[in-house]
C-alpha positions in Angstrom: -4.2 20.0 15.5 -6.7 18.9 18.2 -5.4 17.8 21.6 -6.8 15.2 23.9 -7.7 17.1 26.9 -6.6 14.2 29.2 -3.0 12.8 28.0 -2.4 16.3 26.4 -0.8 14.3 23.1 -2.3 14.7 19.7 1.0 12.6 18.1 0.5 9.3 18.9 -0.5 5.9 17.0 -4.4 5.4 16.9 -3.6 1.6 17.1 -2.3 2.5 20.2 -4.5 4.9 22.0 -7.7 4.5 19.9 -9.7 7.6 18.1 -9.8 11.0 18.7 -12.8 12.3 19.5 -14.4 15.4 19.6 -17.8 16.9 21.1 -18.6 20.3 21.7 -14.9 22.4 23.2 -13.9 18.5 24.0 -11.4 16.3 22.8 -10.1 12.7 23.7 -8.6 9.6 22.7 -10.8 6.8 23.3 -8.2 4.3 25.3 -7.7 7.2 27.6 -10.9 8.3 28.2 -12.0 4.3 29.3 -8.7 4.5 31.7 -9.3 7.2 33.4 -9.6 6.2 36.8 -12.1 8.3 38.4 -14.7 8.4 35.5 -17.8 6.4 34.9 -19.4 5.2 32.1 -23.4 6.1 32.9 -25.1 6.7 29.7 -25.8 4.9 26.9 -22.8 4.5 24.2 -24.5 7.1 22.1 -24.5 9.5 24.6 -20.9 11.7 25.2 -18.1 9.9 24.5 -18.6 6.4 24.7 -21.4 6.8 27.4 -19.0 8.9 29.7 -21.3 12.1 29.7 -19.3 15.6 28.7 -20.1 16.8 32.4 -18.3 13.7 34.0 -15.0 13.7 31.7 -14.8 17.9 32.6 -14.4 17.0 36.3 -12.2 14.6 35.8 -10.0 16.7 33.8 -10.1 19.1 36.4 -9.6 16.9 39.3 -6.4 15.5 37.5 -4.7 18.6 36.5 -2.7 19.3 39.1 -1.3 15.1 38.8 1.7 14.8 37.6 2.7 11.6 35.0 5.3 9.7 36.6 6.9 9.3 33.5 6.5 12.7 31.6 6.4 14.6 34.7 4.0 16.5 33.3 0.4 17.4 34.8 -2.2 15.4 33.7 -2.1 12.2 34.6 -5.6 10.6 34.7 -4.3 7.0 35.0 -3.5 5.0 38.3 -2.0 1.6 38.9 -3.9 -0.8 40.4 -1.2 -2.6 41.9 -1.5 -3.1 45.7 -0.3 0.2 47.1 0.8 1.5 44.4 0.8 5.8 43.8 1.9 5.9 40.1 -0.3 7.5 38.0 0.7 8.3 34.3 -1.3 9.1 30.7 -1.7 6.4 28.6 0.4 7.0 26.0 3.0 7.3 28.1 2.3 4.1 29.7 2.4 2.3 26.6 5.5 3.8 25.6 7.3 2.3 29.5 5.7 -1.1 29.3 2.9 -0.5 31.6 -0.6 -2.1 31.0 -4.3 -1.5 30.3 -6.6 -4.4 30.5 -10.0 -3.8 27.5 -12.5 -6.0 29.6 -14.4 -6.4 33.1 -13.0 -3.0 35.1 -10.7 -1.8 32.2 -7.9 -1.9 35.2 -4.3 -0.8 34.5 -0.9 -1.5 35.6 2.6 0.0 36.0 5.6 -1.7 34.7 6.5 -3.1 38.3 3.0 -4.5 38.9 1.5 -5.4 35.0 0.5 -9.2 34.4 3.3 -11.2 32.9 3.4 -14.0 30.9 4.2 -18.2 32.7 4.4 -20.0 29.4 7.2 -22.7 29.5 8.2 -21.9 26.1 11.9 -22.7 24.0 13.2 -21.2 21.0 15.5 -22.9 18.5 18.1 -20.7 17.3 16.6 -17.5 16.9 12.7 -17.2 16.3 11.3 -15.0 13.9 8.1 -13.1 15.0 5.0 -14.8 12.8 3.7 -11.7 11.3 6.3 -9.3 10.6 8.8 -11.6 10.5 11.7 -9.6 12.6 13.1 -11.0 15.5 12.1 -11.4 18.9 13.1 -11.7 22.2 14.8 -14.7 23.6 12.0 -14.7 26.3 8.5 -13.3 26.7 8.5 -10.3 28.1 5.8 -6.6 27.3 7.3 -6.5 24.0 7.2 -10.5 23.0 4.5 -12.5 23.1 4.1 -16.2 22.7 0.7 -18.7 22.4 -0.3 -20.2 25.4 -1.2 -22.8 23.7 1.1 -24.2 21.3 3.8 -22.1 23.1 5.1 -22.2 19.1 3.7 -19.0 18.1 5.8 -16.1 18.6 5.3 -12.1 18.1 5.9 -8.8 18.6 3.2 -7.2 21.2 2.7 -4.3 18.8 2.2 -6.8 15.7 -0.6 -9.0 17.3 -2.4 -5.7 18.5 -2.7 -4.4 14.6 -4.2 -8.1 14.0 -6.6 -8.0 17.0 -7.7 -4.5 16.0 -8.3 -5.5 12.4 -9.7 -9.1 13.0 -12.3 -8.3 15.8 -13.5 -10.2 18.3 -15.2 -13.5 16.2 -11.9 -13.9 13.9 -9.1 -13.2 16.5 -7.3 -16.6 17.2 -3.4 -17.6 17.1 -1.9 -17.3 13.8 -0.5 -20.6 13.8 -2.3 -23.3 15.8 -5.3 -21.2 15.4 -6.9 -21.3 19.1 -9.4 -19.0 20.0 -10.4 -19.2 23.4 -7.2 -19.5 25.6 -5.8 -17.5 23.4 -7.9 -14.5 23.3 -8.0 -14.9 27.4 -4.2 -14.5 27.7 -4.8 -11.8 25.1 -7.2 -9.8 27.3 -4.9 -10.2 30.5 -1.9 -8.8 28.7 -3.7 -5.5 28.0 -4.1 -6.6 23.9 -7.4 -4.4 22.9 -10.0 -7.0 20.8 -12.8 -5.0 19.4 -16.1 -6.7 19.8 -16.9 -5.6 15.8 -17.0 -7.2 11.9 -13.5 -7.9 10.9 -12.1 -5.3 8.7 -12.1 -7.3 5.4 -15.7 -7.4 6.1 -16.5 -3.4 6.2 -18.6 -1.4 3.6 -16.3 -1.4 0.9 -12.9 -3.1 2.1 -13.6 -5.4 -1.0 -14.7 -2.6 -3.8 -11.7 -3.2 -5.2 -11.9 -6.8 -6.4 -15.8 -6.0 -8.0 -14.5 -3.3 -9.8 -14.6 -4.1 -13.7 -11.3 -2.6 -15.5 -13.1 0.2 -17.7 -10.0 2.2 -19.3 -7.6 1.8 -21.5 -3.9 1.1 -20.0 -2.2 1.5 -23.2 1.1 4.1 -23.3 -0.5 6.0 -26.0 -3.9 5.9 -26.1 -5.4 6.9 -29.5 -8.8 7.0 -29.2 -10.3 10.6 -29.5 -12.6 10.2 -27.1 -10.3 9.1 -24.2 -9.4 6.4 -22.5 -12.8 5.7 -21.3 -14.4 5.5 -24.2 -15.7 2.2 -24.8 -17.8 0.5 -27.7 -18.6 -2.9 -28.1 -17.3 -3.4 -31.4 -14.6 -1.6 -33.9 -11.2 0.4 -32.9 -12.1 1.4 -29.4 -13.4 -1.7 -28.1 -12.1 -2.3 -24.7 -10.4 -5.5 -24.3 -9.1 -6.8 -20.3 -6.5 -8.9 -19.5 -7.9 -12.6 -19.3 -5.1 -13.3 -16.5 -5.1 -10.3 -14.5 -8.4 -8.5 -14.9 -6.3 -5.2 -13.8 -5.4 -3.7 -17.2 -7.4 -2.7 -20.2 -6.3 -1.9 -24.0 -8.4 -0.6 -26.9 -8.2 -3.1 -29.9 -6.3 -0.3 -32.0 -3.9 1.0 -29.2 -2.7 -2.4 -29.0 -2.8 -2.7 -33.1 -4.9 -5.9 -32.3 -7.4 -7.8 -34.8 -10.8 -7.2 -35.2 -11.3 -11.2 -34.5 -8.9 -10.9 -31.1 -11.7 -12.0 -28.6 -8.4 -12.2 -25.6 -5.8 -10.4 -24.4 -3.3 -10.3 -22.2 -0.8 -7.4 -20.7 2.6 -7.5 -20.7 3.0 -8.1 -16.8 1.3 -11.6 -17.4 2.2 -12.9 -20.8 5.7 -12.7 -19.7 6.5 -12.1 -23.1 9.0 -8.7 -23.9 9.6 -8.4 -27.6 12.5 -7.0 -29.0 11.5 -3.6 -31.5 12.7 -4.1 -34.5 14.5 -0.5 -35.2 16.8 -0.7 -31.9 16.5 -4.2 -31.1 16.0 -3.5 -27.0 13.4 -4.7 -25.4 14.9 -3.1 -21.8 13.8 0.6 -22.0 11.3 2.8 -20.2 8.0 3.9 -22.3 8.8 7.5 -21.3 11.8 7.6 -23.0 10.9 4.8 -26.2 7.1 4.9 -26.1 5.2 1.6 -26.2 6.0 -1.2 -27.9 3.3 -2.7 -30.0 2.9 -5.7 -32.2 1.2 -6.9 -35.4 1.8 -10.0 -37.0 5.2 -10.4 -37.2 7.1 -6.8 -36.6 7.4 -5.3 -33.4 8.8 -1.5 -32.9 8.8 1.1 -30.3 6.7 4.4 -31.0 8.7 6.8 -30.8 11.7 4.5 -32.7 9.0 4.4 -35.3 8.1 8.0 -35.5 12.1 9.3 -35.6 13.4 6.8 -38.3 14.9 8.9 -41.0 13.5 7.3 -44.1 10.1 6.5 -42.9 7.0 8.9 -43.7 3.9 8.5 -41.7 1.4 8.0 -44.8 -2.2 6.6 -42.7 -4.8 7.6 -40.0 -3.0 7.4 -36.6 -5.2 3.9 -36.2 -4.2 2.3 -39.3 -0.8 -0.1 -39.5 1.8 1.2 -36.3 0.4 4.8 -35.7 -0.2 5.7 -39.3 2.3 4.1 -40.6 1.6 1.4 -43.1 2.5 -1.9 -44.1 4.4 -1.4 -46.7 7.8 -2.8 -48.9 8.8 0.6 -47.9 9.0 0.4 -44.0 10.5 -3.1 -44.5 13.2 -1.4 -46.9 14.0 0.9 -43.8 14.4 -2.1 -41.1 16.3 -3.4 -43.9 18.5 -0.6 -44.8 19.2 0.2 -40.8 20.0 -3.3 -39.9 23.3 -2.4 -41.9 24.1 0.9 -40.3 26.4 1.4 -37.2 24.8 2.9 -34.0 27.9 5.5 -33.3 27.2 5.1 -29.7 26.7 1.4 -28.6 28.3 0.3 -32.5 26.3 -2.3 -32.7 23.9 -2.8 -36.1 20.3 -1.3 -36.6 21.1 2.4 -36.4 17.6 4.0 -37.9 18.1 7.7 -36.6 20.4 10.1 -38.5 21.3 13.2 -37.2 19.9 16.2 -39.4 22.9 18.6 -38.2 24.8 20.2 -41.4 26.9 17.6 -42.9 26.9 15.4 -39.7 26.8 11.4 -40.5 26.0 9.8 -37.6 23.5 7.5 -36.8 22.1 6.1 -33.8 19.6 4.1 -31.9 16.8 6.4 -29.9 17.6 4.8 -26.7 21.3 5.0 -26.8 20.9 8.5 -28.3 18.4 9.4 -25.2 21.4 8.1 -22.9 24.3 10.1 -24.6 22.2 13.0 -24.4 20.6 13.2 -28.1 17.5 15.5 -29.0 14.9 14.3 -30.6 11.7 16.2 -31.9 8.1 15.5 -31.1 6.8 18.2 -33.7 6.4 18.9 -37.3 8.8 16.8 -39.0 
């Protein structure tokens, strides 16, 4: 793991001491390579890191060796208050970490925790105020870790909250969550050591929004049936792809849904808010993993693998033809029929379908309660 040759940390939130960067044998964070109190920036941003030239960041590195962090106490420190007559010199991260601040703007100047920029905003709280992004509570008063609006003094938050919206809203989109300021705002901002890139907002990058032009172009379905995979798609006949008209987010094939060839929409189960009850053990509740997925045609609805274990039902079509090869016929009705009168000798309730094929063993069950009291069921052969 790469070190930054100036606060010696390689742990620490890039929110808070920007990217690591590395050139050549070199490598520091960019917040603590701008704080550095005895480096220059004197070439263009392109050239070392940030404009500070490789040459000039060695020498500082070397001149600030033997200073030790007031806070740490380790050697280092490249980092000095700017407080009137003030010694204290510490790494950045470690400044952050004991309330001490680092102004992004004009001399990048930084402060201890005895002589950092505080906040005069006449500001009262009823009851107890709720920061506006996260929504945990604050302080009863501002202070380095509680901010407030200077204008509407109505806007609360944590310091650490409003720097993840600076950093991610750039300089042109930055204003006060709730009264929506910009200028006064962002000025008390800057003061308070809060780091506003001058860049495109993030939801405006290359690709941030790939997500929501993205056409859904698989099938979703539990069991997919299509040969081909679930990517396959035709415009027409079994494996045409059909996408939730609500969501957008979900695809089916027309066949692994056991939909009509005149279905022109569809929607998934997450937004019809429909949950049908399968006809062989009458729950609606379970997991596909352990009841495979429930599909409907006209009027009968049942559970793959319900359908597949049901002792008097034989599996007589192409796996795309009626519910996974097995047709419409008087017979399958005869075996909802026939189960609807047989015990489950788990839950006892009615609709039993399963029989046990041990030697002279009676019982009969529904898959999911049989999944729950530990049954076997086989997904081979017969």
């Amino acid at each position: 793991m790469d070190v930054c040759g100036l606060c010696q940390r390689a742990d620490c939130d890039p929110d808070i001491v920007g990217e690591l960067r590395q050139k050549r044998e070199l490598c520091v964070h960019e917040n603590c390579v701008y704080h550095a109190s005895r480096l220059r920036q004197r070439g263009a941003d392109q050239h070392g890191f940030y404009g500070f030239l490789l040459r000039d960041v060695r020498r500082v590195m070397k001149q600030t060796a033997q200073q030790r962090c007031c806070i740490c106490r380790l050697p280092g420190a490249s980092i000095s208050c700017c407080g009137r007559r003030c010694r204290r010199m510490f790494h950045f991260p470690c400044g952050s970490e004991r309330g001490c601040v680092s102004q992004f703007f004009g001399e990048y100047r930084s402060f201890c925790w005895r002589h950092r920029p505080v906040q005069r905003v006449r500001a009262m709280q009823r009851d107890q105020t709720l920061c506006l992004i996260c929504r945990d509570e604050v302080a009863g008063r501002p202070c380095y870790t509680t901010m407030v609006c200077p204008s509407c003094a109505s806007a609360w938050f944590h310091r650490r909250c409003i720097q993840g919206q600076a950093l991610r809203s750039g300089l042109h989109h930055f204003r006060c969550p709730l009264c929506r300021d910009m200028t006064a705002f962002q000025a008390e901002m800057f003061r308070l050591g809060i780091k506003i890139p001058d860049r495109d907002p993030a939801w405006e990058e290359e690709g941030s929004l790939l997500d929501l032009v993205l056409w859904q172009s698989s099938c979703d379905a539990d069991q997919c049936l299509c040969p081909l995979g679930r990517d396959q798609e035709e415009e027409a006949g079994p494996w045409r792809l059909l996408v939730c008209s609500s969501c957008g987010s979900r695809g089916t094939h027309q066949c692994c849904s056991a939909l009509e060839d005149a279905t022109e929409s569809w929607e998934c189960r997450d937004c019809s808010g429909t949950y049908s009850v399968c006809g062989l053990c009458q729950r609606a509740d379970c997991g596909p993993d352990v009841v495979g997925e429930l599909r409907q045609k006209r009027e009968l609805c049942v559970h793959g693998k319900c359908l597949h274990h049901a002792s008097r039902l034989r599996q007589r079509g192409a796996d795309q033809h009626g519910f996974y090869g097995f047709l419409k016929s008087p017979r399958r009705r005869r075996a909802m029929k026939r189960a609807a009168q047989q015990r489950c000798c788990i839950c006892q309730l009615l609709g039993a379908s399963i029989s046990c094929r041990g030697w002279r063993c009676r019982r009969t069950f529904h898959l999911p309660c049989g999944s729950e009291r530990a049954g076997v069921s086989q997904f081979f052969e017969e």
